[in-house]
N, C-alpha and C positions, 0 to 999 in steps of 0.2 A: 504494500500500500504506500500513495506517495506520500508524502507529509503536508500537502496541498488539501487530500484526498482527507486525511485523519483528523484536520483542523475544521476543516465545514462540518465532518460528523459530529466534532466537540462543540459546533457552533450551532446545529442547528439542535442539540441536547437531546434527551432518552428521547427511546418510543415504543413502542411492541417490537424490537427488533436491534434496539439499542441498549448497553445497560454500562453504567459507570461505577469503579468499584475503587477503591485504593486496596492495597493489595497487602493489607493486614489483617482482610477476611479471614472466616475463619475456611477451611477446606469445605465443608456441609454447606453453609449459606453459598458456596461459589457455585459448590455442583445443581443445589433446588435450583438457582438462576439460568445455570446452563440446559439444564431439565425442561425449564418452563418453557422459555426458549424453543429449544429442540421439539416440543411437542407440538408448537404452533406454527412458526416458517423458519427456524432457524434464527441469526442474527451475531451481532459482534458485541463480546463485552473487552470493554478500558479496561485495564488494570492500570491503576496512577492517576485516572481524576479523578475529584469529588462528587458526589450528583448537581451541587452546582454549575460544574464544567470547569471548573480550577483545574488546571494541571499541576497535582503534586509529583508525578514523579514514581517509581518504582524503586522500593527500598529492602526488598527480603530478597536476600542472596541464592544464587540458583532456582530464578521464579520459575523456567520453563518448564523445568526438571520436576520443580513443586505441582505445577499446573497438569501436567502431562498423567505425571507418575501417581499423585496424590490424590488430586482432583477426580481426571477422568478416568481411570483404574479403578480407584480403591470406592469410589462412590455412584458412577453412574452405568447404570446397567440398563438396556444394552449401550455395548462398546458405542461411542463417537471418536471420529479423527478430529481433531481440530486441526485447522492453521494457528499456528504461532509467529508471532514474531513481535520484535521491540523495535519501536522507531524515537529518536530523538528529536526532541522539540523544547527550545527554551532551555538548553543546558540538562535538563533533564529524558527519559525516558519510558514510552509508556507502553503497556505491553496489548497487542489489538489478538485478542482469540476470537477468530471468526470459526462459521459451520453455518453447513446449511440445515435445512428439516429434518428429521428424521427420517429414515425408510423403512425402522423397527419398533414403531411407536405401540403402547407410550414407554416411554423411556423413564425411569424412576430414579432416584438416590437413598440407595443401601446403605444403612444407619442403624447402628443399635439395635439389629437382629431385624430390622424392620424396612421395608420395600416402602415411598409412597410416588404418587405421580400430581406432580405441578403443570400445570396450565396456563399460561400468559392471556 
């Protein structure tokens, strides 16, 4: 994504398709987001703005890794691929995970012995 491309989605802020996160989340509230998401047409969440549209930045060391391994693995079932990647902006960096809809819906997050399914 260009950084052209990443600044109008910060500008034009959330929406059924959007979601802004700083990336102190906790693993569970990322994956219910990416669930809801995925259950309805997909979408891209920020890791590193605020829901205001502040760009804080990206601050937990090996987020990908986190995001990839912890998030999507360990909580959402069925499997999703996401795209990753970090783009800099403002001296700072923000992490965009896109995906599209699912094609194995609904897609739930495995928690505490327990399956549920989010809806956007």
């Amino acid at each position: 994504m260009l950084k052209e491309n990443l600044l109008e989605i910060i500008k034009n802020g959330e929406n059924s398709g959007v979601e802004f996160k700083l990336d102190n989340i906790r693993p569970e509230q990322l994956a219910k987001e990416i669930v809801a998401l995925a259950n309805l047409q997909g979408g891209i969440i920020l890791l590193g703005v605020s829901d205001d549209g502040k760009i804080q930045g990206i601050e937990r060391e090996n987020l990908e890794e986190w995001v990839m391994d912890t998030v999507f693995s360990r909580y959402i079932h069925p499997m999703i691929l996401p795209f990753y990647e970090e783009i800099s902006i403002e001296n700072k960096k923000v992490a965009v995970i896109s995906f599209s809809t699912g094609i194995s819906k609904p897609y739930v997050v495995r928690n505490n012995d327990r399956e549920e399914v989010y809806i956007r």
